[in-house]
N, C-alpha and C positions, 0 to 999 in steps of 0.2 A: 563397325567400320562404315557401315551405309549410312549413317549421318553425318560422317568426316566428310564423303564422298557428294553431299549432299551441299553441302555447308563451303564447301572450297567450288562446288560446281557456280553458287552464287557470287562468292569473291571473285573465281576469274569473269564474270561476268560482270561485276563492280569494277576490275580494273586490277592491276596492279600490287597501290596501298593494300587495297582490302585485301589480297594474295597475302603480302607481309603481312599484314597484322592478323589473320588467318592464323598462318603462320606460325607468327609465337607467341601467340594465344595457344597454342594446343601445346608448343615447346616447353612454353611454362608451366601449364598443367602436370605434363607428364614429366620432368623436373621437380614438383613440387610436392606427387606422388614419391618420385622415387628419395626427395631427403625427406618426406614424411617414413617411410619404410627404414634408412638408416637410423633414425632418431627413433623409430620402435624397436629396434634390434640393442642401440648403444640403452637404452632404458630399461629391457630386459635384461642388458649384462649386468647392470648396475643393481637393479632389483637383484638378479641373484646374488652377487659380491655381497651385498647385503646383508639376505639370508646368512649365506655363509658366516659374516662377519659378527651375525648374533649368535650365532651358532659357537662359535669360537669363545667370543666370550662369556655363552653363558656357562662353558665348558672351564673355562678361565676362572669365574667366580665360583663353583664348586669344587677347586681345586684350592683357592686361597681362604675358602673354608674350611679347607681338610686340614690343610698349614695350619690354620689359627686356631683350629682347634687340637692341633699335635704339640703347639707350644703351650698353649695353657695346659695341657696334661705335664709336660715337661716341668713346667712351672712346679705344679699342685706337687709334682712327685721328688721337687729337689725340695720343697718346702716342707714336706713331710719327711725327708731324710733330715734334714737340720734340724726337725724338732719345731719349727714354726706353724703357726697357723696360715690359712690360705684365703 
């Protein structure tokens, strides 16, 4: 804080202008901190959703594996009832 206090010591001694643009000069800084901060938090959500969202389906694909491999057995075993080849 001792160089804000330094730094605005000069502007009012500039004048005015230099006051404002002091000012929001630091406004914007500390603004551009804080939607840097929400835009690492909404990137974290989404990185995780993410995760998640692999997670699901590779959960998803081992499961329509199971399936396809429960009809080919279905298959193979009605075709062996009938007397057919498979």
């Amino acid at each position: 804080m001792g160089n804000e206090t330094t730094i605005f010591q000069y502007a009012f001694k500039e004048g005015l202008w230099a006051v404002l643009f002091v000012s929001l000069y630091y406004y914007q800084l500390k603004e551009s901190r804080r939607l840097q901060e929400e835009a690492k938090q909404r990137e974290d959500k989404l990185t995780s959703f993410i995760h998640d969202i692999t997670k699901q389906f590779a959960i998803l694909t081992q499961q329509y594996k199971n399936i396809a491999q429960d009809v080919n057995d279905i298959k193979v075993s009605i075709r062996e009832r009938k007397g057919g080849t498979p």
